[in-house]
C-alpha positions in Angstrom: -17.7 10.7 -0.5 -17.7 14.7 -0.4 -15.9 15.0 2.5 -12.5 13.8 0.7 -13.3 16.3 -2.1 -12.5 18.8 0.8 -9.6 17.8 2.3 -7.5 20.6 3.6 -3.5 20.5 4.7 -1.7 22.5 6.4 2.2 22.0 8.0 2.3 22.6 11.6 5.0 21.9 14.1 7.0 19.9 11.6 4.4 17.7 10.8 1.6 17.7 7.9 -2.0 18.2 9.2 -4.7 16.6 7.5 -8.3 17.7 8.2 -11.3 16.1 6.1 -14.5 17.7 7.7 -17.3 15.0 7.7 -20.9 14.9 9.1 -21.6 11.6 8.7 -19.3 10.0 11.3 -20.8 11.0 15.2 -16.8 10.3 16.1 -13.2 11.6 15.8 -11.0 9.7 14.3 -6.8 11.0 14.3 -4.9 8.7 12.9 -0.4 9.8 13.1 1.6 7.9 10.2 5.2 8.7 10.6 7.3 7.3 7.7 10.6 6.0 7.0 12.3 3.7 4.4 12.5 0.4 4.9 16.4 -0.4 6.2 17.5 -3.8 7.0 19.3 -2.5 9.9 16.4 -1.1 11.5 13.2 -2.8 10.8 12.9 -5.1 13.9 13.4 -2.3 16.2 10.6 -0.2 14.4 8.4 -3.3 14.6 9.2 -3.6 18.1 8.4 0.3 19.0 4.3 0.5 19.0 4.5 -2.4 20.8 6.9 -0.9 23.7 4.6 2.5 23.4 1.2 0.6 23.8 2.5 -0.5 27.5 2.4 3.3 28.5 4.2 6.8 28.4 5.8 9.0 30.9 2.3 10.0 32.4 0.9 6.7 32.1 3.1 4.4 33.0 1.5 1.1 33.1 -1.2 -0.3 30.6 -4.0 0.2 33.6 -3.7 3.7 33.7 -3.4 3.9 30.3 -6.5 2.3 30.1 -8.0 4.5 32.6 -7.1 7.6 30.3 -9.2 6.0 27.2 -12.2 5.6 29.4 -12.3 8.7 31.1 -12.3 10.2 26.9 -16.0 8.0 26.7 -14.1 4.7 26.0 -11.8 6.0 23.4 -10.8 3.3 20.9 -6.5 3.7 20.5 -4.4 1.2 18.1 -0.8 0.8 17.4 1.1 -1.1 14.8 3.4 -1.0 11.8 2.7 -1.9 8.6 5.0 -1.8 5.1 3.7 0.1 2.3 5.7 0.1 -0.9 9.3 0.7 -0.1 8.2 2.6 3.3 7.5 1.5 6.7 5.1 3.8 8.2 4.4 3.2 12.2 0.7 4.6 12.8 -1.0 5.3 16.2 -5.0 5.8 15.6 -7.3 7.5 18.5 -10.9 7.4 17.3 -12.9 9.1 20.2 -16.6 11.1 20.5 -17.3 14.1 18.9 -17.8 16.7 21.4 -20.3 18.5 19.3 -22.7 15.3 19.9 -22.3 15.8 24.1 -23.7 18.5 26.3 -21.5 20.4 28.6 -18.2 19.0 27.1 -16.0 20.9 24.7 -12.2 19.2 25.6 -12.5 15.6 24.7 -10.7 16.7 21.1 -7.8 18.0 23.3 -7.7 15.5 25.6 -7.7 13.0 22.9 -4.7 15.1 21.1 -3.2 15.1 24.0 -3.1 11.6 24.7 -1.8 10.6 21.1 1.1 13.3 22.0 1.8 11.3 25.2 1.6 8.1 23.9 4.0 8.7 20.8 6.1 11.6 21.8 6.1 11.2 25.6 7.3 8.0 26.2 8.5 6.4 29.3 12.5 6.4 29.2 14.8 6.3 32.2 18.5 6.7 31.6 18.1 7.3 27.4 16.5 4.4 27.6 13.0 2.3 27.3 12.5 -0.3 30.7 14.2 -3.0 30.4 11.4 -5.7 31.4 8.8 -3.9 29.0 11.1 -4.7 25.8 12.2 -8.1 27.0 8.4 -9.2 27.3 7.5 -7.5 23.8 10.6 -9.0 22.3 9.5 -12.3 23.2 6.2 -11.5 22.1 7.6 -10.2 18.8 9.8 -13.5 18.8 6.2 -15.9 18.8 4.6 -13.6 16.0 7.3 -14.4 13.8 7.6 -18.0 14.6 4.2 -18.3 13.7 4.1 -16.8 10.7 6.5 -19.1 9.5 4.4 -21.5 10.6 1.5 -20.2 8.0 2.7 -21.7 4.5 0.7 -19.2 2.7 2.4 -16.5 4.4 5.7 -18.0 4.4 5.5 -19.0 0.5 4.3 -15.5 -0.2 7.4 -14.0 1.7 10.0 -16.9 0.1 8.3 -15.2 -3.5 9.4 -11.7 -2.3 13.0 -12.8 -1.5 13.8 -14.4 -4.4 12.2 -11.3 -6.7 13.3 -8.4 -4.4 16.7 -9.9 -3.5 18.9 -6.8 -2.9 16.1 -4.5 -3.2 14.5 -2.4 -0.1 11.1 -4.2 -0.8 12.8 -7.7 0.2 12.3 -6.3 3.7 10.1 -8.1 5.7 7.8 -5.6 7.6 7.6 -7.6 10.9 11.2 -7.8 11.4 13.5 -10.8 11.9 14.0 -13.0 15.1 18.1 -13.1 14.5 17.8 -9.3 15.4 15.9 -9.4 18.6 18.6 -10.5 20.8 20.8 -7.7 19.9 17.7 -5.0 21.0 18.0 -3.7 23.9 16.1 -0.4 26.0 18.8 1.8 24.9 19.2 0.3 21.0 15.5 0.8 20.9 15.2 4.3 22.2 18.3 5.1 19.8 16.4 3.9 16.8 13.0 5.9 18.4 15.6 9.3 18.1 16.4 8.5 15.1 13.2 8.2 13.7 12.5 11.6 15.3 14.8 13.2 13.5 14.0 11.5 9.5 11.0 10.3 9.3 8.2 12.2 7.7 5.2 12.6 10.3 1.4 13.2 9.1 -1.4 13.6 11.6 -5.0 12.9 9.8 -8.3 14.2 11.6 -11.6 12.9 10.1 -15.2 14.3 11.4 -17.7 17.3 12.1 -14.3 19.6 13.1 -13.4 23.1 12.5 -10.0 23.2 10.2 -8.7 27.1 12.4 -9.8 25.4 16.1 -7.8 22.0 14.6 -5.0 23.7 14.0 -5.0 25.7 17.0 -4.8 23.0 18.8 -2.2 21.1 17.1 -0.3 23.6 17.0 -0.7 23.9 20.9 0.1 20.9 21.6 2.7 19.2 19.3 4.7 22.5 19.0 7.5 20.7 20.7 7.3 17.1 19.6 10.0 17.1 16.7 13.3 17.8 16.7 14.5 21.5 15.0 16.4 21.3 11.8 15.0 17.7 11.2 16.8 16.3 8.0 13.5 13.5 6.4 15.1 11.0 3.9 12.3 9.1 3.0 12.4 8.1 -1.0 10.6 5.9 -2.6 11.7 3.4 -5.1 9.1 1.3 -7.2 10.9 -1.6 -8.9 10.3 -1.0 -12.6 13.3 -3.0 -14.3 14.2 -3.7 -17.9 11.8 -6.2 -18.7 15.3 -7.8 -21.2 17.5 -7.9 -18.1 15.0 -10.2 -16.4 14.7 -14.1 -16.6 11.8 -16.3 -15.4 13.2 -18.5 -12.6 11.0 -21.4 -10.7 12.2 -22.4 -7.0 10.8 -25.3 -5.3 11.2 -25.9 -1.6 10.2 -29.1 0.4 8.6 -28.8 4.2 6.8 -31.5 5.7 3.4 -30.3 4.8 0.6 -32.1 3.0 -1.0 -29.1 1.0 1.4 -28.0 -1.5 1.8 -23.3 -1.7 2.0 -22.3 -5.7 2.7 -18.9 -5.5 3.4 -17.1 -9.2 5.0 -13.6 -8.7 4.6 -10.8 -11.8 5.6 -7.5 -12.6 2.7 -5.3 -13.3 4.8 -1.9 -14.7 1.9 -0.2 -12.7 1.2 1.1 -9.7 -0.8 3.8 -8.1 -1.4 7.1 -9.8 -0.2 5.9 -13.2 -2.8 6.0 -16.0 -3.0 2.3 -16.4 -3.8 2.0 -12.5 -8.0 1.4 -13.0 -6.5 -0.9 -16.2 -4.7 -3.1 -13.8 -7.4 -3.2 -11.1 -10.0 -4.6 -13.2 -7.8 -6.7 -14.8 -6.9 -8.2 -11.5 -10.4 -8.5 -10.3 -11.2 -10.9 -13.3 -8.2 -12.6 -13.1 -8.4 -13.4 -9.2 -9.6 -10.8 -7.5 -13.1 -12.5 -6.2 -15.6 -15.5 -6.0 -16.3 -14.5 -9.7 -12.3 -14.7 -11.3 -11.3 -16.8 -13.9 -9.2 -18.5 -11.5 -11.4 -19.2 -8.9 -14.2 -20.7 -11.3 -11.9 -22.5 -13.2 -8.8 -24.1 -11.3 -10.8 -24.3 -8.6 -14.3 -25.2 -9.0 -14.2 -26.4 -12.6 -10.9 -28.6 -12.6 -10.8 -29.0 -8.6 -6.8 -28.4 -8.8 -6.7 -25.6 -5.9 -8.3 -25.7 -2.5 -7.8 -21.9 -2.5 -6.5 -19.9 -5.3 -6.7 -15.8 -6.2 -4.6 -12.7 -7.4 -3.8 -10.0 -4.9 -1.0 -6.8 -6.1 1.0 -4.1 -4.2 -0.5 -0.4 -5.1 3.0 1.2 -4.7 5.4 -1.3 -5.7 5.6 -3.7 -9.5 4.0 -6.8 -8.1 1.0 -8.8 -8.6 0.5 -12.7 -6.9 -1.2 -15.2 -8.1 -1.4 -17.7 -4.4 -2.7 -20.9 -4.6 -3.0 -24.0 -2.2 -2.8 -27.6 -4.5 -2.1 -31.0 -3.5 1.8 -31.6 -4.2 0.8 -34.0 -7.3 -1.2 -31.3 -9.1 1.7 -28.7 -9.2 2.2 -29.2 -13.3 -1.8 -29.2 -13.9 -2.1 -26.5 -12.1 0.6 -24.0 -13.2 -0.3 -24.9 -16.9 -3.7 -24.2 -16.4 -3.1 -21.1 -14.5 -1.0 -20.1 -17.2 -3.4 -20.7 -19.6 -6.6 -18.4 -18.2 -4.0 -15.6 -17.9 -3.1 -16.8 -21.7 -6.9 -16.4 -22.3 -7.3 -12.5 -20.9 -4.4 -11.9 -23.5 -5.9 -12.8 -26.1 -9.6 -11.2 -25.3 -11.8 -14.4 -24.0 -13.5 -13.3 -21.3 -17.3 -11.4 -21.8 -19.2 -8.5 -21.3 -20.8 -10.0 -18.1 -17.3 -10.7 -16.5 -16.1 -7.4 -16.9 -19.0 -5.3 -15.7 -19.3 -7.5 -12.8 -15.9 -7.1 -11.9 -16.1 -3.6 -12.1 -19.3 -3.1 -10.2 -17.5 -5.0 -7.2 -14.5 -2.8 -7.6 -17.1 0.2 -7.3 -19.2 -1.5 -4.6 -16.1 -2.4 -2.3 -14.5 1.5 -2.8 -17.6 2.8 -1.6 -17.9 0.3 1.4 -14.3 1.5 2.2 -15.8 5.1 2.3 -18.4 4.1 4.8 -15.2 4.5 7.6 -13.2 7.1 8.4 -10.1 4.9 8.4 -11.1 4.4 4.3 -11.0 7.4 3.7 -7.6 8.4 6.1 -6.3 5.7 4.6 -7.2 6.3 0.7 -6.0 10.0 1.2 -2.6 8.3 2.6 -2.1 6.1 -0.2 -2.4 9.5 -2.4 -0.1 11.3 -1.1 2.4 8.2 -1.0 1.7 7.4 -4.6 1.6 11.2 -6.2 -2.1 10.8 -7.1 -4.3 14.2 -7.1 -7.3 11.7 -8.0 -10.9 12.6 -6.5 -13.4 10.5 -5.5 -15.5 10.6 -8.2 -13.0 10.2 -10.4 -12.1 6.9 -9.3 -15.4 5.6 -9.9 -15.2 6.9 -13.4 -11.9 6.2 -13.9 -12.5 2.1 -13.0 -16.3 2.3 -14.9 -14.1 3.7 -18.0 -12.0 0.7 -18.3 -12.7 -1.6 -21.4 -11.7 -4.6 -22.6 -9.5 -3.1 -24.6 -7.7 -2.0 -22.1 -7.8 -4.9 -19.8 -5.8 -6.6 -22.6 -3.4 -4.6 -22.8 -2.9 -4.7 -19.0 -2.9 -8.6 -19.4 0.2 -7.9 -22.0 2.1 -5.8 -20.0 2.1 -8.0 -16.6 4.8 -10.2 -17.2 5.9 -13.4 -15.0 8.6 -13.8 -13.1 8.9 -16.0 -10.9 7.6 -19.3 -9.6 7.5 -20.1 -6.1 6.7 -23.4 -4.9 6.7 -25.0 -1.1 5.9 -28.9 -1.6 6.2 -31.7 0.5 9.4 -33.5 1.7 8.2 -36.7 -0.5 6.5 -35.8 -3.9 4.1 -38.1 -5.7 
């Protein structure tokens, strides 16, 4: 936990470097986020990209080699992907590696391992302005099957019909892993266009967690990214919570019919909230009794007590004015169950919960942000979210902001979530 109270940031080569000393990892980890808004016209290429740069760079070719390079850095662990946070997509690239403190006669693996990461992002492997041609074709079909079968999971698929219908117009409507009516339009030279781009806009920060020196860190990043980004880069990423006038806003239900035998009930709310507003431990804790674990209202009492949902919880976006109630009912039940689940949010309103249910839920919120500390990709990772949601929070105050919470307060969280929309995906022939 102390080692976040002493983060230090410096801007280097165009990007933002983030060091957060720590002696209780024997690793490295370096995590680079680069950050864009989410655009319609863009998202499937950006989806496609760390899956293009994972088959190799201009050094290393070919995934062997690649391979070859981790190993030789004592089996260092590397990761790509893309992932949607608020109204951003942020593509990240992780290298966690050994500590070169911890082996004798080595004092490079942290420059090597720099080094690679450069390679691998910045260095890629382009011939004639543009990425190989077989390479994109085989990750566009792998692309293609990820997306098919996340259609193919209802829970997912319900939760992203929920998103249309609330988002509908809005960046935040974007689906994060792209769209399969796009992929046949990508090609090496679209792609590598779209990489350029994301050069030149996108806001790039480079995390470093473990026993390191801040002045030998940013030696070396300054070394070795110095030419990396484009000069006079012009960075338009915004972000744009969804905070509407609550008047301008009517409750709509949408039912859908599949052929499917467990029926999705998928409630979206606006919260009014998100992270680093004062009311953001108020909406935690009222989440985590509402749905938020094995103890929720809704889990003891739609599921185990009435037996209406074979799975049921509450889940909520830090950054955007969102919070899900997902549940899995037999198509029959769909009245029961919405009334019902209606009703125990009715019940926080209006103070019935106890003393037990709170503290509980409080010590698990406490419990899980500590286990989340453990790792140095919960802490890169918290830090992130920070600086993406304004929030100068520490640590500890964190824990005391979430242990500060009353019921009080939970109530008034419960009256300022409103509903908004009912999403249900039922079967082709209801009961």
């Amino acid at each position: 936990m102390k080692a976040l109270l002493h983060e230090q940031t410096v801007d280097v080569c165009g990007l933002k470097l983030h060091l957060i000393p720590s002696k209780q990892f024997k690793t490295a980890t370096i995590s680079l986020k680069i950050k864009g808004e989410l655009k319609r016209d863009t998202i499937t290429s950006r989806s496609l990209l760390p899956m293009v740069l994972r088959q190799g760079s201009k050094t290393y070719p070919n995934t062997t080699l690649l391979a070859e390079r981790l190993d030789d850095l004592y089996g260092a662990a590397l990761s790509l992907g893309g992932m949607k946070r608020g109204t951003y997509h942020i593509l990240e690239t992780s290298l966690e590696v050994a500590n070169q403190k911890y082996i004798e006669n080595e004092d490079t693996i942290l420059r090597d391992a720099l080094s690679l990461l450069k390679e691998i992002v910045f260095v890629p492997k382009i011939e004639n302005g543009a990425f190989d041609k077989e390479i994109v074709e085989r990750e566009k079909e792998t692309i293609r099957q990820r997306l098919r079968s996340l259609l193919d999971d209802k829970m997912s698929f319900a939760n992203m019909r929920l998103i249309d219908e609330m988002f509908a117009g809005h960046p935040y409507q974007i689906r994060a892993e792209g769209y399969e009516s796009d992929l046949d339009d990508i090609t090496g030279e679209t792609l590598y266009t779209t990489y350029q781009q994301l050069l030149q806009e996108d806001e790039v920060d480079l995390y470093l967690v473990g026993d390191l020196d801040m002045s030998e860190v940013t030696a070396l990043v300054s070394e070795i990214f110095q030419d990396v980004l484009p000069e006079n880069r012009v960075r338009t990423t915004k972000h744009a919570a969804v905070k509407e006038n609550a008047a301008a806003r009517k409750q709509i239900e949408i039912m859908e019919r599949q052929k499917l035998q467990q029926a999705k009930l998928h409630i979206g709310y606006r919260t009014n909230t998100t992270f680093g507003d004062p009311d953001f431990a108020a909406l935690q804790v009222f989440n985590s009794v509402l749905g938020g674990g094995p103890g929720s209202k809704l889990f003891l009492n739609v599921r185990e007590k009435h037996s209406l949902a074979y799975y049921v919880g509450s889940g909520f976006d830090s950054l955007q004015d969102l919070l899900i109630i997902y549940s899995g009912i037999a198509p029959e039940d769909y009245e029961k169950a919405l009334q019902i689940i209606r009703q125990e949010f009715e019940d926080i309103r209006s103070d019935q919960f106890t003393d037990q249910e709170l503290n509980e839920n409080k010590t698990m919120l406490i419990n899980g942000f500590y286990a989340d500390m453990e790792h140095a990709h919960g802490i890169i990772d918290l830090t992130y979210m920070q600086q993406l949601g304004g929030s100068t929070q520490t640590p500890e105050e964190t824990v005391a902001a979430i242990q500060a919470v009353s019921r009080e307060d939970v109530v008034r969280m419960a009256h300022k979530v409103e509903e908004d929309t009912v999403y249900l995906l039922t079967s082709e022939v209801s009961e």
